[in-house]
KEPA-380106 format. One record per residue: residue in three letters; x, y, z of N, C-alpha, C in turn. Coordinates in steps of 0.1 Angstrom, whole numbers, padded with zeros to 4 digits, always signed. Layout:
// KEPA-380106
AlaXYZXYZXYZ...
// end
This chain:
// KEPA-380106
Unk+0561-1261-0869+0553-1249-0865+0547-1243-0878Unk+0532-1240-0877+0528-1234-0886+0529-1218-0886Unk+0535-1214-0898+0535-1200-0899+0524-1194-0907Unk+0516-1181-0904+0511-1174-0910+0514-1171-0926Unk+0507-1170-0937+0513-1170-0952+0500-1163-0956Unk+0505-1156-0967+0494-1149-0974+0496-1153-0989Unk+0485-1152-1000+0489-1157-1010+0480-1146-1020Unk+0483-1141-1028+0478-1134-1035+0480-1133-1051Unk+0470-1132-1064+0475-1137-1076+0463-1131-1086Unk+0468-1129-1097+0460-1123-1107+0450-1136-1115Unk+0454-1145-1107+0448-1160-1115+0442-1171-1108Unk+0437-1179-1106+0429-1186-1100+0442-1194-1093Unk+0437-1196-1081+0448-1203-1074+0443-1215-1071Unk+0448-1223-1069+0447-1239-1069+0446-1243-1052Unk+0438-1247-1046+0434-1248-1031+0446-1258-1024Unk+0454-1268-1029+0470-1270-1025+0477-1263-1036Unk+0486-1257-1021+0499-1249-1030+0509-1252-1011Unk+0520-1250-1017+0527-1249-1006+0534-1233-1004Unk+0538-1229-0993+0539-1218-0987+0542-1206-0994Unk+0549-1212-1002+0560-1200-1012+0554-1205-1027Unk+0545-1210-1030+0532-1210-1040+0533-1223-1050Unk+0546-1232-1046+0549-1243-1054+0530-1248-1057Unk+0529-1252-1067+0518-1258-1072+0508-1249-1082Unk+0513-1232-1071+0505-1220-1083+0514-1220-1097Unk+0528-1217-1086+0539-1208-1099+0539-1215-1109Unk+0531-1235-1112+0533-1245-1122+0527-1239-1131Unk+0511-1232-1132+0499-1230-1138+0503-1213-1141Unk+0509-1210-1137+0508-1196-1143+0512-1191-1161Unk+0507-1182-1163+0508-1178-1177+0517-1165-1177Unk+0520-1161-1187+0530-1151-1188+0524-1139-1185Unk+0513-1139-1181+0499-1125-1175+0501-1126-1164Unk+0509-1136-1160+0504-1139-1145+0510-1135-1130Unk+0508-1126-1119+0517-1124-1108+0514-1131-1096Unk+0525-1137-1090+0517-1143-1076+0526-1134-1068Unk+0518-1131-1057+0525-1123-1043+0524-1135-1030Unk+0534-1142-1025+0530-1143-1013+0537-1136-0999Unk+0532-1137-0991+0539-1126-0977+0537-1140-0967Unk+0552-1143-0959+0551-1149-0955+0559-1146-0939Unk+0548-1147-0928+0553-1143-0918+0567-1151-0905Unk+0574-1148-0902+0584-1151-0891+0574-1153-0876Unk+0590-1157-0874+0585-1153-0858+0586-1140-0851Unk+0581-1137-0843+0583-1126-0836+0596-1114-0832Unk+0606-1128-0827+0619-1126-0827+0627-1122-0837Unk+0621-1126-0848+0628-1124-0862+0629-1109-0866Unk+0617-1101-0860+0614-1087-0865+0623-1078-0859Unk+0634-1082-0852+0644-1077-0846+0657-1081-0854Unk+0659-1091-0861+0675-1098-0865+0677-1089-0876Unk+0689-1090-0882+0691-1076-0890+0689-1081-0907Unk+0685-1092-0909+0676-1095-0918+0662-1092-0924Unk+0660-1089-0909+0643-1083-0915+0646-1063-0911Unk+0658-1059-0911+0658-1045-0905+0648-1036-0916Unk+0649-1039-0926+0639-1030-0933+0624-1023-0928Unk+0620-1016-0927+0605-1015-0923+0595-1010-0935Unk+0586-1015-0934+0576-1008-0947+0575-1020-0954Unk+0562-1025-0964+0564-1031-0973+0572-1033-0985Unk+0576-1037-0989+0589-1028-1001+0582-1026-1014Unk+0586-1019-1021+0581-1014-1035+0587-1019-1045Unk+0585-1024-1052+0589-1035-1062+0596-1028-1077Unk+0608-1035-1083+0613-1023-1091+0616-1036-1104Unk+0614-1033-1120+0615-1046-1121+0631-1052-1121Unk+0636-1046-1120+0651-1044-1122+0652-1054-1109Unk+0643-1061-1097+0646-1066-1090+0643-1082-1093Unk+0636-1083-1102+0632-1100-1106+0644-1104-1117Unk+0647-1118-1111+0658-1129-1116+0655-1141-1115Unk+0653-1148-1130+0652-1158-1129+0656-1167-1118Unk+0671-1166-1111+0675-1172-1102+0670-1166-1088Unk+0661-1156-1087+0652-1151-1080+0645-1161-1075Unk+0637-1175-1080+0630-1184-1079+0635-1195-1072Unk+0626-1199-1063+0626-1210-1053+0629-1224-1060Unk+0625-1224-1076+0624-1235-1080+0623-1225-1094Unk+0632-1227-1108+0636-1225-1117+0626-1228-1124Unk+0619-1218-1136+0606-1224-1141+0608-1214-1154Unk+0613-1220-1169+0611-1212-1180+0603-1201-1178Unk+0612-1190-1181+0606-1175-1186+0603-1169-1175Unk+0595-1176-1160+0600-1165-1148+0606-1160-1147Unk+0605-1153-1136+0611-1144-1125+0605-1142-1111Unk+0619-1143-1106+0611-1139-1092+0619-1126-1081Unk+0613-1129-1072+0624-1117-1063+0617-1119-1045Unk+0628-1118-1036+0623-1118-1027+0630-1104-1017Unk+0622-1100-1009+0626-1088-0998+0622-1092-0986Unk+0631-1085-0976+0622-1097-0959+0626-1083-0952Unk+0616-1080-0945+0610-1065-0938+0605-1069-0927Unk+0605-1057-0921+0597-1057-0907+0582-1048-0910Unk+0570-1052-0898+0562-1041-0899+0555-1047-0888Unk+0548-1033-0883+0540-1034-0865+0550-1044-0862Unk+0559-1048-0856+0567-1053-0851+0566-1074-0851Unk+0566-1072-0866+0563-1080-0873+0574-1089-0883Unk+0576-1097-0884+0588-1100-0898+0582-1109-0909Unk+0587-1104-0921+0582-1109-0933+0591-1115-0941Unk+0592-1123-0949+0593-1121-0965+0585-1117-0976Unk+0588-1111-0983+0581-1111-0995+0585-1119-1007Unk+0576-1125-1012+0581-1133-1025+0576-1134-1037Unk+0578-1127-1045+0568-1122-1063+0573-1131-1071Unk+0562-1138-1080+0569-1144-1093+0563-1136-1101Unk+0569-1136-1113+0564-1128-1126+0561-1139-1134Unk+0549-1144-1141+0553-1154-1152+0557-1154-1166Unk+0565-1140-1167+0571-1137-1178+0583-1126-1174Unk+0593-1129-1171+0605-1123-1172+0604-1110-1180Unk+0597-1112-1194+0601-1101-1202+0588-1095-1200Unk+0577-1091-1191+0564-1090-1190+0570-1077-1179Unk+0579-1079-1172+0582-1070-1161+0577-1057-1156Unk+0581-1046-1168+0574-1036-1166+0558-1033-1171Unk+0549-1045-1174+0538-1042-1174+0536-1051-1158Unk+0539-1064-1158+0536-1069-1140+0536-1070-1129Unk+0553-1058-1128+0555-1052-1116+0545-1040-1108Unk+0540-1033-1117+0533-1023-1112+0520-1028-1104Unk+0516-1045-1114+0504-1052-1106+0507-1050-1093Unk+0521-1060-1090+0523-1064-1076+0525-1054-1069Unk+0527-1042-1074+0530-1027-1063+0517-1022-1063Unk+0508-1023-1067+0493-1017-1067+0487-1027-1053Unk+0488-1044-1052+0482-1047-1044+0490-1048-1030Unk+0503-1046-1033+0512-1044-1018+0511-1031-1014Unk+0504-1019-1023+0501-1008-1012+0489-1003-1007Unk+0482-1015-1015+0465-1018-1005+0466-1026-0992Unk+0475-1031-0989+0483-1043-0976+0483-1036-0966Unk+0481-1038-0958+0478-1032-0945+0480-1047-0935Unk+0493-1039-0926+0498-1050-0913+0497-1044-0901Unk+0490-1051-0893+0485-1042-0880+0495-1052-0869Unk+0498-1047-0857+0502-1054-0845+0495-1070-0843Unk+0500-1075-0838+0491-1086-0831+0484-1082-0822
// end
């Protein structure tokens, strides 16, 4: 089943990537942030995994190397799974510099509170 995915990045993104951005996170530079939001199922916006509501606000104190889907010198990553309009998400940020955090966190919070999720 295909799931809805969003991909968002301060850097040119590569036209194959897989869901959670394998193929971006290879090319990134230590300037570099990828956001992707990656939708559930419907059902899911109820399990108490997604109980959060709201996009979440990103702190850097939340990215860890073991944050990452796939372990990659000098990242970081971090994931949160929320609900919204009755909706379930993950969120998943890499940083491509661990030590970049408090300049590249604030990126990924500038473009998650221009994000706007409406109902189906």
């Amino acid at each position: 089943m295909t799931r809805p995915v969003v991909h968002l990045a301060n850097f040119p993104l590569p036209e194959q990537r897989g869901d959670f951005g394998s193929g971006a996170v290879d090319i990134m530079g230590s300037g570099h942030v990828f956001v992707c939001l990656f939708e559930h199922g419907a059902a899911s916006a109820r399990q108490p995994l997604f109980a959060s509501t709201g996009i979440p606000r990103l702190a850097p104190a939340m990215f860890r190397a073991d944050g990452l889907q796939r372990a990659i010198r000098g990242q970081a990553g971090a994931q949160r799974w929320f609900n919204e309009a009755g909706r379930a998400f993950c969120l998943y940020v890499v940083l491509g510099a661990q030590r970049e955090s408090a300049r590249l966190v604030p990126l990924a919070n500038r473009v998650l509170a221009a994000t706007r999720i409406r109902a189906p």
